[in-house]
Every structure is written in structure tokens, then in C-alpha cells.
N, C-alpha and C positions, 0 to 999 in steps of 0.2 A: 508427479502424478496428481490427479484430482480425487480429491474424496469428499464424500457426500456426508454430511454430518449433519447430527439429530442429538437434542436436549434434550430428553424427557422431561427436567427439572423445570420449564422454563412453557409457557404454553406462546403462539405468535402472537405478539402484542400488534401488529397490525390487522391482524382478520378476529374475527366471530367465529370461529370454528371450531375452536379448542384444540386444534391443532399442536402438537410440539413444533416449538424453531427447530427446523432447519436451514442449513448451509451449504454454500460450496464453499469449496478451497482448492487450491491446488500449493501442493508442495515444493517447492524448487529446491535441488540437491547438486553437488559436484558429482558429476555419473563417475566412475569407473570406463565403461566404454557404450557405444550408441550401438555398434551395429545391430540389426534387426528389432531396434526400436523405432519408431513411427513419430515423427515432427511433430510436437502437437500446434493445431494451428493457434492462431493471435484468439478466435475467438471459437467455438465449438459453432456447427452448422445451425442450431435451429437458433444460437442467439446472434449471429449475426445477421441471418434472417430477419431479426425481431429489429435488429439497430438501422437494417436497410429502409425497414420501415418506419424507422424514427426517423430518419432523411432522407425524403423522397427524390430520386434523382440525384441526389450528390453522391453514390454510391453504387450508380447503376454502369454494372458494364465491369466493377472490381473486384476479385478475389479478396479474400481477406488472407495477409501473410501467413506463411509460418515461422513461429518461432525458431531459435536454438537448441528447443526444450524436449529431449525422445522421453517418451513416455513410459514409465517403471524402468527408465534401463536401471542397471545395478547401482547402488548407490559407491561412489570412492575410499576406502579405506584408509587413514593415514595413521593411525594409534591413537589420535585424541579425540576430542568432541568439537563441535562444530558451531559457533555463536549461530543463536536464531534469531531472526528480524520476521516481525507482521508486517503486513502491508493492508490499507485500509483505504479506496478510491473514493473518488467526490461522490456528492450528490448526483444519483444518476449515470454515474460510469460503470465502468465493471472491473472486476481487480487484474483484467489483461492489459490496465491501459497504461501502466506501468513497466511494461516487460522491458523494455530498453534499461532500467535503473537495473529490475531487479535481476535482469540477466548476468548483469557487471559483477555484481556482487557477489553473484551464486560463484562468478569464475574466480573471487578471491576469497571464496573456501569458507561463505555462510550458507545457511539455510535459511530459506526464504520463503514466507508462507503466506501468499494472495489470498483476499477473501472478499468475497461477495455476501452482500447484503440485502437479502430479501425482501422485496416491495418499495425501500429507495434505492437498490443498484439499477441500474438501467434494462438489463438482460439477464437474465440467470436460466441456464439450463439444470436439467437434474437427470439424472441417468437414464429415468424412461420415457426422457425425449420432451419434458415439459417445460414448456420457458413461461418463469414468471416473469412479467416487466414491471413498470414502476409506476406503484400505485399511491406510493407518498410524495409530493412536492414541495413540502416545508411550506405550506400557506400563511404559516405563523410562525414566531420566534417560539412558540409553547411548542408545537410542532416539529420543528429545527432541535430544537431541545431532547426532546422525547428521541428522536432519531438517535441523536449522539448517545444517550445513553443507552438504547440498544446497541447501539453497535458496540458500545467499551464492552457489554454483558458477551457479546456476542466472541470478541476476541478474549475475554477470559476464559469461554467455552472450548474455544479453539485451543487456546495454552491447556486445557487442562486434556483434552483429546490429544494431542503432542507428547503428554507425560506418559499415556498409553502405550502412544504408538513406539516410543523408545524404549519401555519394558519389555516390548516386543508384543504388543495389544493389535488388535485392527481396528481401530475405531470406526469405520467407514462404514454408513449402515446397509453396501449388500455383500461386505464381506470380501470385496474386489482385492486380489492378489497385492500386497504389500512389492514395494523392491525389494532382492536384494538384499543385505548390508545393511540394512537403511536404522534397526537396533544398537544402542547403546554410540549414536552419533552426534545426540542431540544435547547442546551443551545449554541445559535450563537453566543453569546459575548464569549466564551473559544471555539474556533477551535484549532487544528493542523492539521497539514500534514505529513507523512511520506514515506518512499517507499525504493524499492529496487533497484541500480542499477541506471540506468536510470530513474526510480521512484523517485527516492532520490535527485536526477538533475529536477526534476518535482517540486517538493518539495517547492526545494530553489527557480526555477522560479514562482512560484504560489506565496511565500512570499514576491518574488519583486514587484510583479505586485497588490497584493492581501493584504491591511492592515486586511482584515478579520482574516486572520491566525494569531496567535499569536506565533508560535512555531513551529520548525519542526525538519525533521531527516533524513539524507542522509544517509544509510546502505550501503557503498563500491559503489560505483558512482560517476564517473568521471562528473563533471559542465560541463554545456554549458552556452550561451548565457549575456547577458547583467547584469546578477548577479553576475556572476564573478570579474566584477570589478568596480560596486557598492557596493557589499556586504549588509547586512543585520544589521538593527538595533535591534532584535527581537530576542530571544533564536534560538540556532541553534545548534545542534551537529551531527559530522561526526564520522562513525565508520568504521573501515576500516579491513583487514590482513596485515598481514607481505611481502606478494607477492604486493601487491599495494603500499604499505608505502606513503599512498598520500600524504601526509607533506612534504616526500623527493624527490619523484618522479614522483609525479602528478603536471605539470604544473598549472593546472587551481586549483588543491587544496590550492596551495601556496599562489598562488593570490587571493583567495576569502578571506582564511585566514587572508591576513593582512588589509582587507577591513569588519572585521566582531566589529563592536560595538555593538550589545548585548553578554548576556552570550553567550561563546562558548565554547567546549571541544573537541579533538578528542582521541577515543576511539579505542582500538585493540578487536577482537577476536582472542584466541590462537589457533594455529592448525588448523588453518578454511583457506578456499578460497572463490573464488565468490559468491558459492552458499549455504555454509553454512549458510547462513542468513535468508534462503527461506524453504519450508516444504521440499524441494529434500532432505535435508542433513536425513531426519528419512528416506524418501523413496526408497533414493539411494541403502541400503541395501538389497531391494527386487527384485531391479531389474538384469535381466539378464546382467553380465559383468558387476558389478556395475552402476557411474556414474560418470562424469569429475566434475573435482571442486568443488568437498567439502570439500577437507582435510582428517584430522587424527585425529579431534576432535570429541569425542562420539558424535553420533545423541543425545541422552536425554539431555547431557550438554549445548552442541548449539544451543536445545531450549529456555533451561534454561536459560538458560547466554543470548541472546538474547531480550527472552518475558522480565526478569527483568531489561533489560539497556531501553527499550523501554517505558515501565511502569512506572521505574521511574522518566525520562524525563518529561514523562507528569504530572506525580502526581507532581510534583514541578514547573513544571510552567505555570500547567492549573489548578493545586486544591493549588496551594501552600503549598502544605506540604514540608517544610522543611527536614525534618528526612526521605522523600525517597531518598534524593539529594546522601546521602554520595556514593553509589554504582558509581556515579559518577565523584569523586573526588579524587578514588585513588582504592587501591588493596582493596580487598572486598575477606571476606575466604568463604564465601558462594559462589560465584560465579569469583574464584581465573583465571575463564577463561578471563576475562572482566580486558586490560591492560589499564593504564591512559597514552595518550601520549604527550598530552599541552592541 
């Protein structure tokens, strides 16, 4: 389900308005059952509207999917609580551009909670139909900066509206029908965080800031801010391309690295660029003229190899399953895309 969320504590650090931040989010849960709930699609009407006109002609003539995701159906019952993962998109994306990862995950019994980030997400709708689009573009490293640390603020906000909504709260500021089931599901002693990009520099700052998370994942994302050279006591893994090589060529990857005392790893995708990590790498093929920055690595594989290095990061260090780890530790023939690289 999607909820609209409002800070009072916190006024928009992007506008003069005095404004409270608001958000969106959408929830991802294991349903119980779909019937006579409604597909929500990959992106809501008026913001994909807004992305057609971020690409003029590369998008003309196409529906935007629907997901697997019905909307408020009943949330699944099983007697216990359920680990919660954040998701945090690049610069400029919107937090549906993930669905492929976070759909996997939701089928192995997490909850998954997307978020959009107001004035640098790409598109954001809000209930009564208004899409903000992106009015920050990182023109500066001060810039870049200041983003990242909104967004860690922003997913604290999120975790702390979460703790509501499993009390049985509605945090959603019009009040909009809760699922279901959906109270006393939510297992806050196992959080992570993840993201794409800039997401993934969201990530790491929500971890510095945030003992809540236990774990996270920076998917080809260059750090920002004060993480960098504290680093993290906490599971953390980096995944990167060949065109980025952060270990050799990203300043701030180096240096987070020699500052990380929990488990760490970084990880390659073969054949992939920026965006192969993201749902554009299957989409990219539909579109007119292709699409920049995916590479040469099959769409299906990209997925694959992606959902499985994501899944089983967490299956080991939010269920502690042991025996998902190995995918992580070295060459793996199932998923021979997926390189180890320290």
C-alpha cells in the first residue's frame, strides 16, 4: 500500500516555504490473498506522465507495467514478525525502479518499504494528484551531500512512522485504510537498508546515524558525508561494475573501506553499468533507441544475479542463515555473473 507521510519535526529543507517534509512510501508485504485487490502499477498515472516527459519519445506509444503488488490486500499471517528492509532510489529515480529486487524479497517473507524522496526523486505523486519532480541535481559535492543527509533523516522518519503503524497507528496523513493483519508484523529488532546509487550512499548514512539498521547495501554508489570516514561497525556490502571499479577509483569507496569493522564485501556485476542494477536494465529493451547505462549483460541475468546477491545478504545477516552466505564469498556457477572482489 502507499502512504503519504508528513514530519512535523523537520520543516523541507529544499523550498522557502516552511513547509513540513513530506513523503511517499509504499509498503511491500506477503498478502494473505489478492482477490478484489487492484495491481498497483510500476508507476502511479500522473508521475509517469511526468517521466514521459523527462524522455521525450522514448516512451511514446508505452503503458507503464503493472506490478505483482494488489493494493491493501490483507496482509499474511504466520505467528511471527517479519524482517523489514528500506529501499532508497538514485538520484533522480523513483522508489518503483526497484520492484523486480524488491518483489523477490517480499515473496521470501520481508517487508519492504520504497521511498521517495522529494525534490531529488525524479517523480513523486501525493494523493491529491500533485507530482513534484526534481528540483535538485547535485551541482555540487556540498549539494550531493546535503541530499544524502536528507534522505538518512528522511528514512529515520520512515522507521519511526513503521513503529506506529505496528502498534496498530496510521501514520498516513489522510488517514487512508490500513491492510488487514498488517499490526504486530513488523520485526524492528532485524531492519536493513538498501538502495541504488545515491540510495545506497543513503544507506550507509542512515546506518551511521541510525543503530536501528543492522545491515545494509550500497548497489554502485558513490558515499557522501560523515560515513565516509567513520565507517561502519555493522554488516555492509558494496556492489559495484567494472566502469566504476570503486575500490580503485572511487575516492570515498577507499576510504570508507579501510574504516569498515563489520562484515564487509565488495561485489562486481559482469557486463552491467549504472543501471543495471535497477528494473531499466529489462525495460531498456522496449524502449525507443534503447537506453544509456546498462551494459551487455542479459536483462533476465541482471535480475537474477542482482535479486540473489541482495537476498542473500540479508538472509544471513537478518535471519542468520548461514548457507545463503556462500553466493557471497566467491564465484557461484548459478549466478557466475556475481564477481568477488575483497
Amino acid at each position: 500500500m502507499q502512504l503519504h507521510l508528513v514530519d512535523p519535526a523537520r520543516k523541507d529543507p529544499w523550498t522557502d516555504s516552511g513547509k513540513p517534509r513530506e513523503l511517499m512510501a509504499t509498503l511491500h508485504y506477503p498478502a494473505h490473498g489478492t482477490r478484489g485487490h487492484a495491481m498497483l502499477p510500476w508507476l502511479s498515472e500522473g508521475a509517469a506522465g511526468a517521466l514521459k516527459g523527462r524522455y521525450p519519445g522514448k516512451l511514446d506509444g508505452h503503458a507503464m507495467p503493472l506490478t505483482h503488488s494488489a493494493d491493501t490486500a490483507p496482509a499474511a499471517r504466520h505467528g511471527r514478525r517479519r524482517p523489514v528492509l528500506l529501499y532508497s532510489p538514485g538520484f533522480g529515480s523513483d522508489r518503483s525502479f526497484n520492484t523486480l529486487v524488491v518483489e523477490d524479497l517480499v515473496s521470501w517473507g520481508y517487508i519492504v518499504v520504497t521511498v521517495d524522496h522529494p525534490h531529488d526523486s525524479g517523480e513523486v505523486e501525493f494523493p491529491d494528484g500533485h507530482v513534484q519532480t526534481r528540483t535538485v541535481f547535485g551541482a555540487n559535492k556540498e549539494e550531493v551531500t546535503k541530499a544524502v543527509g536528507v534522505r538518512a533523516d528522511d528514512l529515520r522518519f520512515v522507521l519511526d512512522c513503521l513503529a506506529v503503524l505496528d502498534r496498530g497507528g496510521n501514520p498516513d496523513a489522510e488517514r487512508r485504510r490500513l491492510p488487514h493483519g498488517l499490526r504486530g508484523t513488523l520485526d524492528l529488532g532485524r531492519v536493513g537498508a538498501f538502495g541504488h546509487s545515491l540510495g545506497g550512499a543513503s544507506s550507509a548514512a542512515l546506518m551511521h546515524q541510525d543503530r536501528r539498521v543492522r545491515a545494509g547495501i550500497d548497489l554502485d554508489g558513490t558515499l557522501y558525508g560523515p560515513v565516509v570516514t567513520a565507517g561502519l561497525d555493522r554488516p555492509f556490502l558494496l556492489m559495484d561494475t567494472a566502469d566504476h571499479d570503486g575500490l580503485k577509483k572511487d575516492p570515498a569507496w577507499t576510504e570508507f573501506w579501510k574504516h569498515l569493522g563489520g562484515w564487509h564485501r565488495c561485489l562486481r556485476l559482469a557486463d552491467a553499468q549504472h543501471l543495471s542494477f535497477t528494473d531499466i536494465v529489462a525495460l531498456a529493451p522496449q524502449m525507443k533507441g534503447g537506453f544509456p547505462q546498462v551494459g551487455t549483460i542479459p536483462a533476465d541475468r541482471a535480475v537474477a544475479a542482482v535479486r540473489a546477491t541482495v537476498r542473500a545478504f540479508f538472509e544471513l545477516h537478518l535471519r542468520g542463515r548461514v548457507d545463503a552466505g556462500h553466493l557471497l564469498e566467491g564465484a557461484s556457477r548459478r549466478y557466475p555473473e556475481v564477481g568477488f572482489i575483497a
